[in-house]
N, C-alpha and C positions, 0 to 999 in steps of 0.2 A: 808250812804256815796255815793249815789248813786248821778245824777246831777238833774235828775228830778223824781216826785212822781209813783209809780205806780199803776195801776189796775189793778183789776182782772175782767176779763169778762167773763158768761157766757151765753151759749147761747143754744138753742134746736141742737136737732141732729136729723135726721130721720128716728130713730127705736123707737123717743119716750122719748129717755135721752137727759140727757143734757150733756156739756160740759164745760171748761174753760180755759183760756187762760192770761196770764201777759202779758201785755205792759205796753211800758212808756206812759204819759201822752199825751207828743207830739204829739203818731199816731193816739193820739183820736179828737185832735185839728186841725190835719190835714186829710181833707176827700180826698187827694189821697193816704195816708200810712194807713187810714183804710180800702181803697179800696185792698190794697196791703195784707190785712189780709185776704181776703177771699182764698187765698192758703193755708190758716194754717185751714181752718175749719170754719171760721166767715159765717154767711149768709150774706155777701157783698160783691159788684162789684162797676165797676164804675159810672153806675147808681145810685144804690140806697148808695151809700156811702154819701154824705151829708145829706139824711133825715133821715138816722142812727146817723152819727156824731151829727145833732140836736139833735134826742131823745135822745143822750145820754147824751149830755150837762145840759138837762132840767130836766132829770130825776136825775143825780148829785147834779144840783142845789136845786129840791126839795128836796132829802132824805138825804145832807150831816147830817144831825142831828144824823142819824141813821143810817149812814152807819158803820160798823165795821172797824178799824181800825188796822195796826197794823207797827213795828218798823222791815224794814230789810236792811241787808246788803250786800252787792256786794263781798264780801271777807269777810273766814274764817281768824283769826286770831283777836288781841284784839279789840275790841273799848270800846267807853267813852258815857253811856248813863244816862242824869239827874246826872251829877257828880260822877257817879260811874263806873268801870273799870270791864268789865266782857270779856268772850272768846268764839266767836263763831268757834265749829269745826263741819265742815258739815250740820248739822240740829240741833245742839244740842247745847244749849246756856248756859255758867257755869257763873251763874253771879244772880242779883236781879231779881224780877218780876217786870216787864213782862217780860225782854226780849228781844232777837233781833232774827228776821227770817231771812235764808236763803235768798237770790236772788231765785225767782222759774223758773225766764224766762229759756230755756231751752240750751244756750250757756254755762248756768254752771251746769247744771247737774252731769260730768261726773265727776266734783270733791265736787259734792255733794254726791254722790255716791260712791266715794272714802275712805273717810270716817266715815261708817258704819262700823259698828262690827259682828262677825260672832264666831260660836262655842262656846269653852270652856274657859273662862280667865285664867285658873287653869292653861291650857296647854302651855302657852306662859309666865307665871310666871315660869314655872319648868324648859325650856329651858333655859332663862333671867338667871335664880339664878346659873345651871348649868355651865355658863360662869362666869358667875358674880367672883365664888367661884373656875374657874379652874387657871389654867398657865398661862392664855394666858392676859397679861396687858391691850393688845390694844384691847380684847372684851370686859374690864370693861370701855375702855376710848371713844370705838369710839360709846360704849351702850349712853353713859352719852352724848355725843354730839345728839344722836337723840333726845334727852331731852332739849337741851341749849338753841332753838332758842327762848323761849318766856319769855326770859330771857335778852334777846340780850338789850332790846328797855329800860327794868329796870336799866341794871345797866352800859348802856350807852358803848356798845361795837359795832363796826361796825360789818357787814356782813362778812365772811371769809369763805373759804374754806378747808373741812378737805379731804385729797384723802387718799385712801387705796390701795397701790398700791405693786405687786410682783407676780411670778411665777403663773402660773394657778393652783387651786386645792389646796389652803391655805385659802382657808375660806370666800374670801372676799364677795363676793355674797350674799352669804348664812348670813352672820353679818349684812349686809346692809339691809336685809330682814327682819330681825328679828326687828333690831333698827324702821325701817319704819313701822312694823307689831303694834308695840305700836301705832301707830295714826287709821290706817285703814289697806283697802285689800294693799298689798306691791304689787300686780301684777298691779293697776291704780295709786300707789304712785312711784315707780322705774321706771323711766324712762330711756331711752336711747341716746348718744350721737348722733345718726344718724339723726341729725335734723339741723337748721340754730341756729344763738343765738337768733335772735327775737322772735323764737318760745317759745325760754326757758325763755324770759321775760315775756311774753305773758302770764305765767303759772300766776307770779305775781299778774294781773289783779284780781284773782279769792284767793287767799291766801297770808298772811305775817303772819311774826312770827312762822311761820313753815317749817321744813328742807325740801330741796329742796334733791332730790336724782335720782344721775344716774348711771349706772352701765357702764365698759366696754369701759373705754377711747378709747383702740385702735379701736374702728371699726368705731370711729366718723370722719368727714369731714371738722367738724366747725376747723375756727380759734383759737387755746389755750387761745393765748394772749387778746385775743376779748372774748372771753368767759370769762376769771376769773376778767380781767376788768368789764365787763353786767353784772354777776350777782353779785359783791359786791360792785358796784358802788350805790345800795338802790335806783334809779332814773330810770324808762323806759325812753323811746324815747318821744318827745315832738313833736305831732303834731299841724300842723295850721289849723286853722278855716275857713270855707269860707267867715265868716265877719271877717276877720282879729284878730289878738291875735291868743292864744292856745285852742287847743282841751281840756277844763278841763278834759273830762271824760276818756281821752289816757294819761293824766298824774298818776302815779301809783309811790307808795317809797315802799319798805320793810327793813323788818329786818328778814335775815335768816341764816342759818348753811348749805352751800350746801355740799353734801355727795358725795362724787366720788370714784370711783373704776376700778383700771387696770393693767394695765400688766407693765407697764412704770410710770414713774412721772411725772406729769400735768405741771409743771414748769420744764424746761431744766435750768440747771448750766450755759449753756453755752451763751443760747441765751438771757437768760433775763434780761432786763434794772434794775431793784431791783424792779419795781414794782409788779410783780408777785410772787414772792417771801413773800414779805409782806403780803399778802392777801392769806397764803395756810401754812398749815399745811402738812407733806406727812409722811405719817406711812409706814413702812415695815417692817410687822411681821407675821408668821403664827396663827392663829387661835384655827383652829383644829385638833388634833392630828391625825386623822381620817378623814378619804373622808367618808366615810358613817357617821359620824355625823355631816357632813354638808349634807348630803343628807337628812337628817332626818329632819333638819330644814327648808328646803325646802320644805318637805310635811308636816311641822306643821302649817308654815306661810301660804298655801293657804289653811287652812281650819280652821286657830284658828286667830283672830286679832282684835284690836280695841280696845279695853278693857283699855289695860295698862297705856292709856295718861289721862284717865279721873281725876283718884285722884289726879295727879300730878299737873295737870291745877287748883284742885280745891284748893289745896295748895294755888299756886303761883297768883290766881285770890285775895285769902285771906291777902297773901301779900300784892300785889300790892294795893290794897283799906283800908294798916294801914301804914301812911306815915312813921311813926315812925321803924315799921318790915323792909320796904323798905331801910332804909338808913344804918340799919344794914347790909341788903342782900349786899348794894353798897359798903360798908367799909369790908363785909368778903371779896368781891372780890378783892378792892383793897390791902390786906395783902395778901393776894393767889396770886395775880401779884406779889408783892414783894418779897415774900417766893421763889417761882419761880427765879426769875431774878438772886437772890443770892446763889440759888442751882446750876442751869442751865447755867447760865451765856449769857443768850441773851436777844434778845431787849427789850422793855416797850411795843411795839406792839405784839409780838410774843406770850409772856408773857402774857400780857390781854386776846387773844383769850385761851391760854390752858385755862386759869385760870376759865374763863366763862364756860367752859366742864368741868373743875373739880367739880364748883361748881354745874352744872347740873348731873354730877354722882353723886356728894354725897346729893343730895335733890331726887334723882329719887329711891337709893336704899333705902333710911327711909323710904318715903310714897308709893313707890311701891312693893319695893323686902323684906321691912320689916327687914333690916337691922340698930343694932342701932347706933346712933350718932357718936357716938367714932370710931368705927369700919369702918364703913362709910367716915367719915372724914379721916383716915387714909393709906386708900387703893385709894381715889382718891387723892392726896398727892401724894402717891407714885405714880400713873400711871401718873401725871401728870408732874411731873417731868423726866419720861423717855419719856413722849411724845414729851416736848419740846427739850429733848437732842437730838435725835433720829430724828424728824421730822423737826426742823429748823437747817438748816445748820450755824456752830458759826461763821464765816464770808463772806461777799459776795463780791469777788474782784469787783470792780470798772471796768465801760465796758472800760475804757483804757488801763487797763491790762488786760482782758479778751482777746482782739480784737489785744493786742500786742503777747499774747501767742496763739490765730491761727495763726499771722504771721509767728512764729517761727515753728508751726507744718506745715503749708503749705511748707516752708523750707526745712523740715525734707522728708516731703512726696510725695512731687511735684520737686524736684531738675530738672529737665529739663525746669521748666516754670521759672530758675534764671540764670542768666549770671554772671560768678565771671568775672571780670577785669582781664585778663592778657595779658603782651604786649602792644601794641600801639594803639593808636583809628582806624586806617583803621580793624585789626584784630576786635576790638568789635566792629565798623560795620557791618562786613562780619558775626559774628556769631549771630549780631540779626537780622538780614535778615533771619536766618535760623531757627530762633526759636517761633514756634507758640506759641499763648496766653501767652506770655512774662507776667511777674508780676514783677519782678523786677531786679535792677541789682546792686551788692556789688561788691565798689569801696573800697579794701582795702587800695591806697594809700591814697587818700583824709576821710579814717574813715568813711566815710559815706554807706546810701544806699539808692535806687534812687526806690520808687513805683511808680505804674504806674497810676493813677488816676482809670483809668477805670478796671483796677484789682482788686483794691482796693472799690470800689462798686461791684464789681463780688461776691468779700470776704464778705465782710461785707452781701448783701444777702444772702449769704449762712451761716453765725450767726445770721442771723435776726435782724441784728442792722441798725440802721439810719445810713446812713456812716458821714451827716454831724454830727450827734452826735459824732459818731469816732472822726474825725478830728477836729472836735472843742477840745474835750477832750483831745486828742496830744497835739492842738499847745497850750491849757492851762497850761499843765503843761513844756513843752519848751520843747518838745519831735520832735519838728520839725523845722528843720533849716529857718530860716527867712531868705526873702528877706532883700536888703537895707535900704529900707526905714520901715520893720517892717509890713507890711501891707500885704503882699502877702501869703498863707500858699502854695503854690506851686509854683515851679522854671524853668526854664530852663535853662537845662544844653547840652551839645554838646559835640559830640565824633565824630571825623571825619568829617561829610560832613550832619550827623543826628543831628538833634535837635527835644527835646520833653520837656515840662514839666512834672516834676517829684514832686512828696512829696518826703521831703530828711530825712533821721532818721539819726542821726549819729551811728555809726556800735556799738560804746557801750552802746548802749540802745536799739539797735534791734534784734544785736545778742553778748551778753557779751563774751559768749566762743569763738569767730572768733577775736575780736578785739586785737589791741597791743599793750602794754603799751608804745614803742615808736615810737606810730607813730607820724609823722610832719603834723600837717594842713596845708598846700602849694597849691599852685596852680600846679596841675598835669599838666603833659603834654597831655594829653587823653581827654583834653575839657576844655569849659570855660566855666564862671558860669555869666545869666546874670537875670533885675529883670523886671519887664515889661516896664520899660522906657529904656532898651538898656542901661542902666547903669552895670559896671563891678558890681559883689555883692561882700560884703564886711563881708558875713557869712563865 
């Protein structure tokens, strides 16, 4: 999958050995990027770099016959080699002969390295089955999601996000460790929020089809909303070429399960547009009964790990290379969505991702934990089920009523930044003369209430919403008094000797409880209302 061929070069050293070295093809074609190799070890400069780059060309050309070859890839996770489907994890390729090799160049070592094995496999099965078999749901559920993602791309589920989030000293860590422990070492698998998001695509580059995991929301910097966007968007950044088009070899997709863990939930209620929401799962539950048996797994995982992904892989490679197994695997998941949606009672989207962790726990405890079918089947059923009750919230107001009910707590909790109407307009002049960062002002006689435009972007930053999203959403659904002519979503209106444009809400839809069943829409004496042609308005 790489963009060009590679080599291996080796060359003398001066104690007598020798050495070697991968590059792309390009910096052997190019005698200033082989000259750039003599900081790595090469015996070449910019001298003798072209009578290098010749001998090497000539010496390729004579012994391509004989030279050895062999098939690698740039990224751990599936490819398709001579029509057949196998898994590269780390160095180690579950699939036909021959085969596919690691990337050796040295940018990806550290997640070559990552996924090696260590210790006792016995010892991270006895933990695994431990939970598996205690109280606790959400360690058989979020076990089964370190399992899902090479499953994701089979039975046709996007990228999503599962967070583990609540109080410190429930488990979460410690779970995440263990689930990440089934791949590799968790200390170069668990990553941290204290980075940019490009970094965390960047990982991409180097693996798909495998869970992504970071621990410890709160101490991170990045943007939320930018984050759960990048990594289940399946698409890196697209860079340009210097002959024009794209960089092929900066374009990257995956398919993965990212794992999160904190103190908080990764998705706010309050600020999110629905798209965040969609794309996250958020569990809150304790674990372990016990702080010291998550201290235990903590010293199990850095000394026992690796082991546990390999049977499962060798499963699921088995699958995916019997079209026939496969369609089965894609029809159990779409009845596990379905089962769901009618227990649960939420979306088709929501529903798919549990369904995909379900069916990833109950394929991980058969061929891993040695649990039989039925049993198996049945406990992920059940976890999956309290995961989607629990973890997707059953409805998402709409950011127009979201963005109407801060109005009403800024209301509640800022009453000096509002002006109620009473008395004559010279009075509500003199009192908003006197009133800093004004937001708005409730004109009981006329039903209405008057925001202030640039309040109203104050607000809205501070929910994180677009404000013209806001106000589109208002005047779509006629939550905002129109000008004359229909055209204008803001007014001005006049009190005294002041004129401003205002957003107008009428009072029974901005604050129900304040309004009055009889009041008269009339033209007040406290101002007049006009539209941007100096026409009276006729709202």
């Amino acid at each position: 999958d790489a963009t060009q061929p590679l080599l291996m070069l080796a060359y003398n050293t001066p104690p007598g050995d020798y050495a070697f070295t991968w590059v792309g093809r390009g910096e052997v074609t190019d005698h200033r990027k082989l000259a750039d190799l003599g900081g790595a070890g090469l015996p070449t400069d910019t001298t003798s770099a072209r009578a290098v780059q010749q001998f090497l060309l000539r010496m390729e050309a004579m012994n391509a016959e004989e030279m050895p070859t062999c098939i690698v890839a740039t990224r751990s996770g599936w490819h398709q080699f001579a029509g057949r489907w196998g898994y590269l994890i780390g160095r180690d390729w579950i699939g036909d002969s021959p085969g596919v090799q690691p990337d050796p160049r040295r940018s990806n070592a550290q997640f070559l390295n990552a996924f090696r094995h260590a210790g006792d496999p016995d010892q991270w099965l006895v933990a695994a089955k431990r939970l598996y078999y205690g109280k606790s749901w959400a360690a058989r559920w979020i076990l089964g999601a370190g399992f899902a993602s090479p499953l994701l791309r089979m039975i046709g589920v996007r990228s999503f996000i599962v967070h583990h989030w609540g109080q410190s000293g429930i488990g979460k860590t410690a779970l995440l460790r263990l689930a990440m422990a089934a791949w590799g070492d968790p200390d170069a698998l668990v990553g941290s929020f204290n980075r940019t998001v490009i970094s965390v695509t960047e990982i991409f580059r180097h693996m798909t089809d495998i869970p992504l995991a970071m621990d410890e929301l709160q101490v991170g910097t990045l943007d939320r909303a930018q984050f759960i966007h990048a990594v289940t968007g399946r698409t890196g950044r697209t860079r340009g070429a210097r002959d024009g088009g794209v960089r092929e070899d900066r374009i990257q997709t995956w398919d993965a399960v990212v794992m999160t863990t904190g103190e908080e939930p990764i998705v706010s209620a309050m600020s999110d547009l629905g798209g965040e929401t969609n794309r996250a799962v958020q569990i809150s539950s304790e674990v372990f009964q016990d702080q010291e048996d998550a201290a235990d797994v903590h010293v199990l995982t850095a000394r026992h790990f690796g082991y546990a992904i390999r049977p499962f892989l060798e499963r699921v490679q088995q699958l995916r290379n019997d079209a026939a197994m496969t369609e089965k695997l894609i029809e159990a998941h779409r009845q596990r969505q379905h089962e769901l949606m009618r227990e649960a009672g939420r979306s088709a989207n929501h529903a798919a991702m549990v369904a995909a962790v379900s069916l990833a726990q109950q394929m991980m405890a058969v061929a891993v934990l040695g649990v039989s079918l039925d049993e198996a089947r049945s406990m992920a059923r059940a976890a999956a089920t309290i995961a989607l009750r629990e973890g997707v919230p059953a409805t998402i107001l709409p950011v127009a009523e979201r963005a109407l009910a801060y109005l009403r707590e800024h209301r509640a909790t800022c009453a000096t930044q509002w002006i109620d109407v009473v008395g004559d307009s010279n009075q509500v002049a003199t009192q908003l003369k006197k009133t800093k960062d004004l937001t708005g002002i409730i004109v009981p006689p006329r039903a209405e209430v008057w925001i202030f435009p640039r309040a109203l972007a104050r607000m809205c930053h501070e929910m994180a919403f677009p404000a013209e999203r806001v106000i589109r959403d208002w005047w779509d659904r006629g939550w905002l008094v129109r000008s004359a002519d229909g055209e204008h979503m803001s007014l001005r209106r006049k009190f005294g000797s002041m004129t401003a444009r205002v957003y107008v809400i009428p009072i029974h839809i901005a604050f129900p409880a304040e309004a009055e069943d009889d009041v008269i829409l009339s033209m007040p004496p406290i101002g007049t209302d006009d539209d941007d042609d100096d026409k009276k308005s006729k709202s």
